[in-house]
C-alpha positions in Angstrom: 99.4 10.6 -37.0 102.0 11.0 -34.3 101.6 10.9 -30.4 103.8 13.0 -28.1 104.5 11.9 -25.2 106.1 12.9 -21.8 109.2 11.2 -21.2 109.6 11.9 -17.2 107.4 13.4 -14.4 107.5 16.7 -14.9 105.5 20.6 -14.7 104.6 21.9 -17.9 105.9 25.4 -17.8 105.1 26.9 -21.3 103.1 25.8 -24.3 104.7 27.2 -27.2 101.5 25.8 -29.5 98.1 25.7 -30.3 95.8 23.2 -32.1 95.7 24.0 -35.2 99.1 25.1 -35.6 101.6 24.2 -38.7 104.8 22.5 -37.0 107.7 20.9 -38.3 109.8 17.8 -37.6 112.3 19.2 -34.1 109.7 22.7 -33.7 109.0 22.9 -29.8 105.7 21.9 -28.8 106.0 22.6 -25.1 108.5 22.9 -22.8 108.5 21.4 -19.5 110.4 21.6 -15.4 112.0 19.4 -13.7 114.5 19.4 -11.1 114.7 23.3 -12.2 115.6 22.7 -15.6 113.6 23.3 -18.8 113.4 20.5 -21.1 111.6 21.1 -25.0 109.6 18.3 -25.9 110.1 18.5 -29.7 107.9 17.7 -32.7 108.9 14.1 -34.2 106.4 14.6 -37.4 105.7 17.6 -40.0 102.3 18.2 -39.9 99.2 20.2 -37.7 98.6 20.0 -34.2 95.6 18.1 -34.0 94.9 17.8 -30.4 96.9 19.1 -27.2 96.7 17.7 -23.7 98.0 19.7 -21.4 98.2 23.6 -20.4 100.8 25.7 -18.6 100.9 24.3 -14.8 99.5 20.8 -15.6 102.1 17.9 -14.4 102.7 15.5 -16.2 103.8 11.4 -15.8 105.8 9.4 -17.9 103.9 8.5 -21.2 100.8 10.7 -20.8 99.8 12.3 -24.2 101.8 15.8 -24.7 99.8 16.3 -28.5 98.6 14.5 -31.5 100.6 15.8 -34.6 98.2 15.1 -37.9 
């Protein structure tokens, strides 16, 4: 099991996946805004999206929980 986690305060401006979904080690999860640029916060694991925190429009701090990779 693998926690994602937000590395600054930023807006999340897309989800690219769902729970459930099949990812690989460096797929984008979601991608986030800050200071006008979009930054992809990346898979670190193979494996299923367990659980996902956040939706399109949530802000996040630094360290909340992005996803769970299983």
């Amino acid at each position: 099991m693998a926690e994602v986690r937000a590395e600054m305060v930023a807006n999340v401006w897309k989800v690219v996946v769902a729970e459930g979904d099949q990812v690989e080690d460096g797929d984008t999860l979601v991608i986030l805004e800050s200071m006008k640029m979009e930054i992809p916060v990346l898979a670190e694991d193979d494996g299923v999206v367990a659980r996902l925190d956040v939706s399109e429009g949530d802000v996040v701090q630094e360290g909340d929980l992005i996803a769970v990779i299983e």
